[in-house]
Each structure stands twice: as structure tokens, then as C-alpha cells.
ZAGU-60590 format. One record per residue (C-alpha): residue in three letters; x, y, z. Coordinates in pm, 1 decimal. Each point is the difference from the previous one (the first is absolute). Layout:
! ZAGU-60590
SITE  code        xx        yy        zz
SITE   Ala         X         Y         Z
...
! end
This chain:
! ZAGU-60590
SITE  code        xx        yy        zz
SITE   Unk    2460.9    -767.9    3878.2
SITE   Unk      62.9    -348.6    -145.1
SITE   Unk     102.7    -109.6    -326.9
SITE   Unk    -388.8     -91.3    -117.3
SITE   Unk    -104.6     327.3     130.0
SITE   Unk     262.0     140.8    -228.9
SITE   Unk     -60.7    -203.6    -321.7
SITE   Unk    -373.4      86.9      49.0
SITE   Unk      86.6     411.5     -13.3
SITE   Unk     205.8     -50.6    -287.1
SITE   Unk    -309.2    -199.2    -215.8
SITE   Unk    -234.1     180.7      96.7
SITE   Unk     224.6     304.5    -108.8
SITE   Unk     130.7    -177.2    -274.0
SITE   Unk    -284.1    -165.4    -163.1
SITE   Unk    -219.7     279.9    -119.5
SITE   Unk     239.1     177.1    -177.1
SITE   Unk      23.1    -229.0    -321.4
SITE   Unk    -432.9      40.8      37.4
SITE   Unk      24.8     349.8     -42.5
SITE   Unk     226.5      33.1    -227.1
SITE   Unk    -193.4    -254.7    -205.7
SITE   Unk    -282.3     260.2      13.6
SITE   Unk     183.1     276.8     -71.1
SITE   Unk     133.9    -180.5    -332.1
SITE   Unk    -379.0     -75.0     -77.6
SITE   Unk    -179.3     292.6     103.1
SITE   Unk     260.3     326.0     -36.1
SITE   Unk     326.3    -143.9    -215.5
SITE   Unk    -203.0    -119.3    -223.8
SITE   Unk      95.3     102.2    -388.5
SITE   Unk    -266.5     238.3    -176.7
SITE   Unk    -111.9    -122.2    -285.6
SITE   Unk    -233.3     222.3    -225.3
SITE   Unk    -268.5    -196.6    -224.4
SITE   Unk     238.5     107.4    -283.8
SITE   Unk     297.7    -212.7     124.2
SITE   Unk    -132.8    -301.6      90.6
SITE   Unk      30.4    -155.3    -307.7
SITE   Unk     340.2      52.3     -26.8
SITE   Unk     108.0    -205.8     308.7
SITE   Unk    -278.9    -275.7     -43.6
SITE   Unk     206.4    -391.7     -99.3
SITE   Unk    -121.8    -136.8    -264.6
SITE   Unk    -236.5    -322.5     137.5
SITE   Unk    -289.9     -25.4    -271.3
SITE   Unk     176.4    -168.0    -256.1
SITE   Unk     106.2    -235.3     234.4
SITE   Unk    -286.6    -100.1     199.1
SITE   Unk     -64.8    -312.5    -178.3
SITE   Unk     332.1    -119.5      57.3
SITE   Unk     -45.2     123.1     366.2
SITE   Unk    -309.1    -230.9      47.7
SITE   Unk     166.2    -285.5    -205.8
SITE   Unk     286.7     -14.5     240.8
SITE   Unk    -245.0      45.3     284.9
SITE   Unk    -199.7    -252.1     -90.9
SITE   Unk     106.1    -205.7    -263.2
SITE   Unk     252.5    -235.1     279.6
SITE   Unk    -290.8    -336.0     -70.1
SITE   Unk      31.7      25.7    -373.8
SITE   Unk     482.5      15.4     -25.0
SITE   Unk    -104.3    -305.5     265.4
SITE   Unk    -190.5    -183.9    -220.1
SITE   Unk     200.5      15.6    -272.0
SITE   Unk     320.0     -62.1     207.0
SITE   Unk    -191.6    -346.9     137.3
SITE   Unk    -126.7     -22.9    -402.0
SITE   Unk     329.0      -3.5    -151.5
SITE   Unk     -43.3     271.8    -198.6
SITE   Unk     257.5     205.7     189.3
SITE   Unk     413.5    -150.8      50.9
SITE   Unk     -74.0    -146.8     369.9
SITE   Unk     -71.9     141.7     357.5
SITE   Unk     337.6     278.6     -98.4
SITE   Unk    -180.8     174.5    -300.3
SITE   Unk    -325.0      38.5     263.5
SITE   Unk     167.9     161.6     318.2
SITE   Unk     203.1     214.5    -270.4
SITE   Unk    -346.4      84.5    -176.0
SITE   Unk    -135.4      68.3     389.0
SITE   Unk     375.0     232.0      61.7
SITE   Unk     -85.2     187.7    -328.9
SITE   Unk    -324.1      92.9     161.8
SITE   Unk      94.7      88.5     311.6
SITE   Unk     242.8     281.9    -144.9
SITE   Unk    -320.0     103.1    -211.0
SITE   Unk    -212.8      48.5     308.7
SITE   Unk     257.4     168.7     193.7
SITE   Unk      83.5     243.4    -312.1
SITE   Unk    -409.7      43.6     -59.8
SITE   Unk    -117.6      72.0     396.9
SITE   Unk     294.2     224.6       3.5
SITE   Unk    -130.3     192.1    -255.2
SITE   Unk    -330.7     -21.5     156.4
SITE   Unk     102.4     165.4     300.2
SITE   Unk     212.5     304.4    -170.7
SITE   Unk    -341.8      40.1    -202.0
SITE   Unk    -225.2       8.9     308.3
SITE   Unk     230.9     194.4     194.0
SITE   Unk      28.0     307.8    -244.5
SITE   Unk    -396.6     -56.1     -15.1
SITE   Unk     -19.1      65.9     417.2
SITE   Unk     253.2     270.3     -68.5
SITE   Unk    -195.9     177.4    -251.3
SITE   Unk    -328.2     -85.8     220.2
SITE   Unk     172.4     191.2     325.4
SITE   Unk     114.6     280.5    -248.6
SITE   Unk    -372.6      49.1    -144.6
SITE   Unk     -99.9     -17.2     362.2
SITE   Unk     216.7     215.4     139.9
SITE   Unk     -71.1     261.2    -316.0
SITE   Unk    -409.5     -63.0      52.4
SITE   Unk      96.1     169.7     425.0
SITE   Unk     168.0     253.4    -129.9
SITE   Unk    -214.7     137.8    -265.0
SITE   Unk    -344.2     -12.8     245.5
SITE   Unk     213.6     220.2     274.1
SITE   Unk     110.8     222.2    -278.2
SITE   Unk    -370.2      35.7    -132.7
SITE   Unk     -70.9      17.7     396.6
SITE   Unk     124.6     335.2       6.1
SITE   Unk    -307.8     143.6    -211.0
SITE   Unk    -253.9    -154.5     216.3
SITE   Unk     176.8      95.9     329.8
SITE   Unk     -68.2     377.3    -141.7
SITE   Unk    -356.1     -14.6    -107.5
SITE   Unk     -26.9    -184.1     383.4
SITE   Unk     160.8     302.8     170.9
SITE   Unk    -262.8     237.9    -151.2
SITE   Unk    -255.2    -243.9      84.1
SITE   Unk     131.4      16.3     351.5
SITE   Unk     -21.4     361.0       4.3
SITE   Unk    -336.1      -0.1    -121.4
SITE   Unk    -135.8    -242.7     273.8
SITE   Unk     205.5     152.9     255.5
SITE   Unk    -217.2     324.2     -69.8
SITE   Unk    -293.2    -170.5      -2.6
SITE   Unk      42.2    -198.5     301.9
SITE   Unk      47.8     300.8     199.6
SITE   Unk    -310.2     185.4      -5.7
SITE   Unk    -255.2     -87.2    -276.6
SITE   Unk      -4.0    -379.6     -13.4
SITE   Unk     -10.6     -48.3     419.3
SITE   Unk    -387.5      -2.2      11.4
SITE   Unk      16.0    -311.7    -235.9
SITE   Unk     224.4    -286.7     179.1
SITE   Unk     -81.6    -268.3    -288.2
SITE   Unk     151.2     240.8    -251.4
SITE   Unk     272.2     131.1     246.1
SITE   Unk      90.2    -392.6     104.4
SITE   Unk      24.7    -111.4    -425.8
SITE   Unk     179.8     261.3     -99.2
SITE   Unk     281.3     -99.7     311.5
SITE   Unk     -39.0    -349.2    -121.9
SITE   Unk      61.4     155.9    -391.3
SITE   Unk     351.5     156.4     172.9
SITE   Unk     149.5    -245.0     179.8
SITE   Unk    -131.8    -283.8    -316.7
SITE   Unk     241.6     212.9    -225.7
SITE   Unk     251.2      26.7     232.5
SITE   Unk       1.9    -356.4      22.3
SITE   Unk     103.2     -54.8    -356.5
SITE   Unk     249.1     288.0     -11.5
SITE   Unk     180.6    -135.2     264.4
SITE   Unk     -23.9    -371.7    -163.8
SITE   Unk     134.8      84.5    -308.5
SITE   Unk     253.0     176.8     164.6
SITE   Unk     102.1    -276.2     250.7
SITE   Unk    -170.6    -329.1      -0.2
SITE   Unk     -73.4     -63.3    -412.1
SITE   Unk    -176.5    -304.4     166.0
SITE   Unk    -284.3     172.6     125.4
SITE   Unk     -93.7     215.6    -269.4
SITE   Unk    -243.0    -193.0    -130.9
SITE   Unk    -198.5     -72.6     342.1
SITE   Unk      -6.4     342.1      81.6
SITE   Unk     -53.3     158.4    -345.9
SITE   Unk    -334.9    -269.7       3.8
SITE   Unk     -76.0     180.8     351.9
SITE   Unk      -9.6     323.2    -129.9
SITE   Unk    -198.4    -106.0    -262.2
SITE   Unk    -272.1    -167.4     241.8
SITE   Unk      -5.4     325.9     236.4
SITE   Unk     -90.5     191.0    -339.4
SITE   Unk    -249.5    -235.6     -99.6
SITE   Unk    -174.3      37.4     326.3
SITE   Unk      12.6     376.9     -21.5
SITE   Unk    -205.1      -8.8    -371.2
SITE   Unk    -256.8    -234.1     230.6
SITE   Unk     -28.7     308.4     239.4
SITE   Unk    -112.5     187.7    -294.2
SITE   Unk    -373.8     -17.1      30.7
SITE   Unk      91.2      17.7     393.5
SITE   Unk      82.4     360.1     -42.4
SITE   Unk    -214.0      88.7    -349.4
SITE   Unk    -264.3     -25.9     263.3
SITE   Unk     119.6     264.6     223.1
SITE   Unk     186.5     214.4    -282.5
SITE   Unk     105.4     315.9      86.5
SITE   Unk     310.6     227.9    -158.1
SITE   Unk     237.0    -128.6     287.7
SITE   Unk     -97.0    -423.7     -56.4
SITE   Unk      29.0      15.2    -347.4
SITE   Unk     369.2     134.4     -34.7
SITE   Unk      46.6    -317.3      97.6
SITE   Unk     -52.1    -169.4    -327.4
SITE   Unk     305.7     250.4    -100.3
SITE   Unk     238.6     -85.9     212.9
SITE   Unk    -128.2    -413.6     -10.5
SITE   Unk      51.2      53.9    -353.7
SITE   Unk     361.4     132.1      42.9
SITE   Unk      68.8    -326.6     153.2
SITE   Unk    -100.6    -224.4    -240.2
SITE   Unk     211.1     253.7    -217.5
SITE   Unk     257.3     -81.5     228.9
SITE   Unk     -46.6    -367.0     -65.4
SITE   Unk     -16.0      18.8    -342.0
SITE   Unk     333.6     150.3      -8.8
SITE   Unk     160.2    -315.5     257.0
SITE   Unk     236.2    -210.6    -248.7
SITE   Unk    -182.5    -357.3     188.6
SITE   Unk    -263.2    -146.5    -203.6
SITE   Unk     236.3    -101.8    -358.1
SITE   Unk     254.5      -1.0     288.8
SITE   Unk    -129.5    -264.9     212.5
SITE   Unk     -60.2    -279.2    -309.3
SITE   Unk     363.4     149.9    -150.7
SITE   Unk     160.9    -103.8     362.6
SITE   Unk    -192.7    -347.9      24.1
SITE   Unk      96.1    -112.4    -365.3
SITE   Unk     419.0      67.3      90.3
SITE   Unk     -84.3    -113.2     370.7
SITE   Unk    -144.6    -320.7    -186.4
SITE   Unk     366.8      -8.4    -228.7
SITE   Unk     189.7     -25.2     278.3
SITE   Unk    -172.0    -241.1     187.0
SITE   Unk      13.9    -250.5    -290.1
SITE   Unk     375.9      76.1     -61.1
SITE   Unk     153.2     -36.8     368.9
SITE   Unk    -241.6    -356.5      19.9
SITE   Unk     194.0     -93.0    -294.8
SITE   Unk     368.9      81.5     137.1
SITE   Unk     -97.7    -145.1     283.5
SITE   Unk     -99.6    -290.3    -133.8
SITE   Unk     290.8     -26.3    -255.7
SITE   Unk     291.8     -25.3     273.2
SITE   Unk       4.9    -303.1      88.2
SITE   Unk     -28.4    -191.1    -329.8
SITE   Unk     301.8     258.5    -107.1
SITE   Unk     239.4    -159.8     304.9
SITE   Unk    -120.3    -360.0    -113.8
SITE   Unk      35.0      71.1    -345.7
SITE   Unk     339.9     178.4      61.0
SITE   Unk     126.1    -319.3     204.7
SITE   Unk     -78.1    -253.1    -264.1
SITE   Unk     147.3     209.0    -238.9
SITE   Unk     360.6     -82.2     120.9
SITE   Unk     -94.1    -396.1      37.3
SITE   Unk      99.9    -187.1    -232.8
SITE   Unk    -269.6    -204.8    -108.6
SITE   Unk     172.5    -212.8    -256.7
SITE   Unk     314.0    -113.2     145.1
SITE   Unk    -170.6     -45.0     340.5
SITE   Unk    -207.0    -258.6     -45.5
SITE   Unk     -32.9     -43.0     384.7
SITE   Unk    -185.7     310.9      65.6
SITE   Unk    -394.8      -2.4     -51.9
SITE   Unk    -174.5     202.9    -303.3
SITE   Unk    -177.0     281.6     139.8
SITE   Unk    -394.4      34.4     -99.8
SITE   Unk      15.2     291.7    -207.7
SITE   Unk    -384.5      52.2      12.1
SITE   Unk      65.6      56.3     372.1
SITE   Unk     134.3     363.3     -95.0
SITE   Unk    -280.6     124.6    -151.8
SITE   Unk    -150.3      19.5     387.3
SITE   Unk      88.4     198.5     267.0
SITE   Unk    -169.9     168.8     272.6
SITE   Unk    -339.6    -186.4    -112.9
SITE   Unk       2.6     199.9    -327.5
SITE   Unk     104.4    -103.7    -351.1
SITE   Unk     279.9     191.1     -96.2
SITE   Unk     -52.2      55.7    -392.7
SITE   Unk    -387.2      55.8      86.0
SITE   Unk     122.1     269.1     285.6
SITE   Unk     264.6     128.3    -271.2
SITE   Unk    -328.7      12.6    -290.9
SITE   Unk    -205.8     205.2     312.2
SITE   Unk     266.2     234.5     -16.5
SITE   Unk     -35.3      84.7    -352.8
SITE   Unk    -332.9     -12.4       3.0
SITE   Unk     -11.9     282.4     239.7
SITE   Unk     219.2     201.5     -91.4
SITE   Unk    -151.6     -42.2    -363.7
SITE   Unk    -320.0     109.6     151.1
SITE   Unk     198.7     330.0     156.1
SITE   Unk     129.0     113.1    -293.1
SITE   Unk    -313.4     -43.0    -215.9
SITE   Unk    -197.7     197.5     255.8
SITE   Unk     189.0     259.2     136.1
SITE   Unk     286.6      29.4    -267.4
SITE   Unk    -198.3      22.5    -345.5
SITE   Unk     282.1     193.5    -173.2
SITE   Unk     205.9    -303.4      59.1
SITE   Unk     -63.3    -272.1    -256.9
SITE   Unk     320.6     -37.5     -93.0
SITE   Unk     110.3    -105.6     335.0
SITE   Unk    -313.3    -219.3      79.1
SITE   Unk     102.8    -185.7    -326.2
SITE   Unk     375.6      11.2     149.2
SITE   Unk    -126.0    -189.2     323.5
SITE   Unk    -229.4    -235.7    -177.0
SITE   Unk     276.0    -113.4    -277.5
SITE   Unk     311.2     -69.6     277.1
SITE   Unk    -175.7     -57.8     351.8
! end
């Protein structure tokens, strides 16, 4: 075994540990933060944000009046373009420790949303055992004349057991197989006149148990569940674009910081518009997405809550 045969084994050893536990820090370190709390760990940015976008933007104008005499030569400029740099840096760090609580609160509310629908699980998963029981009766003797009844009432069965063992396991597919279930019933209520015409005691205890199912249905914590998990899935997809986004204007920003613009008249100014981009997004429009969403969150699914909508709205 060589020395590159070595130094591979090591990085390929090596490397993913800082990956994973980079996802463990997102996904299960991650602070909980109730919808009460936020507030109190949000940095105040509103007041500022016309200061933000005058030291984003306003580089041309301290220019013009540097080359217009109207400020004391090309020293008052790059100290006017050093003052903003320090205001960026202090603003987009804010920024992130808003966004970042936001994500937190967004995994917390997501995390919460699992939870609860396995909790409320529980009541379905008995009404489906005595449904069970009831087909299991039926499919022994009475019902084995009829195979379109005998085949959707297996289909009703293993449907439900489908989104038991989704909300249980994989929250991601509780909403595709919750919509199955939901199509296998539908096409049981078209069998109706199907078996109207050929009604007899034994076909029509069907509509019974058929109607336990939808029972059973009605009882699954998916429909409110399904726009609830979008709307925080939707949170934290706009905050982790932002922090991704924000990183590397934070390192520039943090290395101009310590040059000293004024005295070194040899080094270049910086174009301070160029930190508003990153990634191909704007960063205060990604920052103002954000808000907007989370905004939209709390409004919705947090009505009780004015106080900390206005919280958000008045420092974010």
C-alpha cells in the first residue's frame, strides 16, 4: 500500500464527517423555537433597512460628490465607503441570526406538525383494526361469491395501511398515499349502482363497512396536515437559500473590514453593490422573502399570534 493509496483512505474517511455533522447541526441540533419566542431572539433590521440599501447602493452618489468637491478629497470617500462596509457587515449579520432562528422555528413547527399526526394516528389505527376484523369476517364466507366487492375491500385494507405506516415512518409519503386511499374509496361509491343492481342483505353491508372507511379517513390528521407541512416546508426552503447565499458576501465583507481603506490608498475600493448578490439571488430581496413567508405562516396557521407577527414585521 503506497502513500496515495493511504492519503485516499484517510479523505475519503475524513471528508464526510464535517458533512454530517453539518446535517446533524441543521436537521437534529437544531434549537426549538416555539412561535412565542421568536420574537425575542429576532435583531433588530427594519429600522435600518434604508441605511442598509443606502450603503448598498448609494457607492455612485459619496463618488460624485468626492469628484464634486463637496466632500474633503479622495480620504473623506474611501472613509465614507469603510463606514459602510462595517454597516453591511453589522446589517447581513443580523440578517442571518434573524433567518436562522426563522429555519429553527420552521424545523421546530415541522417537527411538532410529525408528531401530532402520529399521535392523532393512534385513533385511526383503532377504528382500522375493527374495520379489519369486520372484513376479515366477511371475506371468509359471505363476501367470496362477489370478487369485485371481496378485491375493494382488500384494496380499502392495505390503502389504510399505507398511511398508518407513512405517518409512522416516511412523513413524506403521507400525502400520496392518504390521496390513494381516497381514490380507492371514490371508486368504491362508483360501484354503488354496480351492486344496487344485484342488492341482496350480504352486498349491501358493504356500504357499512365502505362507510367505516371513509370514517376512518375522516379521522387521518392529512388533509390541514398536508398544506400545514408545505407552508413550513416552503419557510425553510426560503431561509437555507438565504444563508446560503449570505456566506460569501459575510467572508468579503469580514476581509475588508480589517483593510484600511483610508491610510491605504494603494489598495482598490471594493464595489459595495457587488454584495447585495450572491448565488444569483439578491440578498435583501431573499432576506424580504423570508419575512414574507414566515409573515404568511403566522397569519395562517398562528391567528392567536398578532403580537408576534407585529414583532417580526417591526425588527426583521
Amino acid at each position: 500500500m503506497n502513500i496515495f493509496t493511504i492519503l485516499g483512505l484517510i479523505v475519503a474517511f475524513v471528508l464526510p464527517i464535517p458533512l454530517i455533522l453539518v446535517f446533524l447541526y441543521k436537521r437534529v441540533l437544531y434549537r426549538r423555537r416555539s412561535i412565542d419566542s421568536i420574537s425575542d431572539f429576532l435583531q433588530e433590521v427594519q429600522h435600518h433597512a434604508q441605511d442598509l440599501e443606502l450603503a448598498l447602493l448609494g457607492q455612485e452618489d459619496l463618488k460624485e460628490d468626492w469628484l464634486n468637491g463637496v466632500t474633503e478629497g479622495e480620504s473623506a470617500y474611501r472613509l465614507a465607503v469603510q463606514e459602510n462596509i462595517d454597516r453591511l457587515r453589522e446589517y447581513f449579520w443580523r440578517m442571518r441570526r434573524n433567518v436562522v432562528t426563522i429555519r429553527e422555528f420552521g424545523f421546530t413547527a415541522l417537527d411538532d406538525e410529525i408528531q401530532i399526526a402520529r399521535q392523532e394516528a393512534k385513533e385511526a389505527e383503532e377504528r382500522l383494526r375493527e374495520l379489519r376484523g369486520t372484513v376479515k369476517h366477511d371475506l371468509q364466507g359471505p363476501l367470496r361469491p362477489y370478487p369485485a366487492v371481496f378485491a375493494m375491500l382488500t384494496g380499502l385494507v392495505q390503502s389504510a395501511d399505507a398511511v398508518l405506516d407513512a405517518i409512522r415512518h416516511r412523513p413524506a409519503k403521507i400525502v400520496d398515499s392518504y390521496a390513494h386511499l381516497c381514490q380507492v374509496l371514490e371508486k368504491c361509491n362508483e360501484t354503488a349502482p354496480e351492486i344496487e343492481a344485484n342488492a341482496s342483505e350480504v352486498t349491501m353491508e358493504i356500504y357499512e363497512t365502505v362507510r367505516g372507511f371513509e370514517e376512518f379517513a375522516g379521522l387521518l390528521p392529512v388533509a390541514d396536515r398536508a398544506s400545514h407541512d408545505a407552508m413550513f416546508n416552503d419557510l425553510i426552503q426560503a431561509a437555507e437559500s438565504f444563508l446560503k447565499a449570505i456566506w460569501v458576501p459575510l467572508l468579503k465583507l469580514e476581509a475588508w473590514s480589517h483593510i484600511p481603506l483610508e491610510s491605504w490608498t494603494f489598495v482598490p475600493v471594493p464595489d459595495l453593490a457587488s454584495f447585495g448578490h450572491s448565488r444569483g439571488l439578491d440578498v435583501l430581496q431573499a432576506y424580504r422573502h423570508v419575512k414574507v413567508v414566515v409573515l404568511r405562516v403566522t397569519s395562517e396557521l398562528y391567528p392567536g399570534s398578532q403580537r408576534t407577527a407585529e414583532e417580526i414585521q417591526n425588527k426583521m
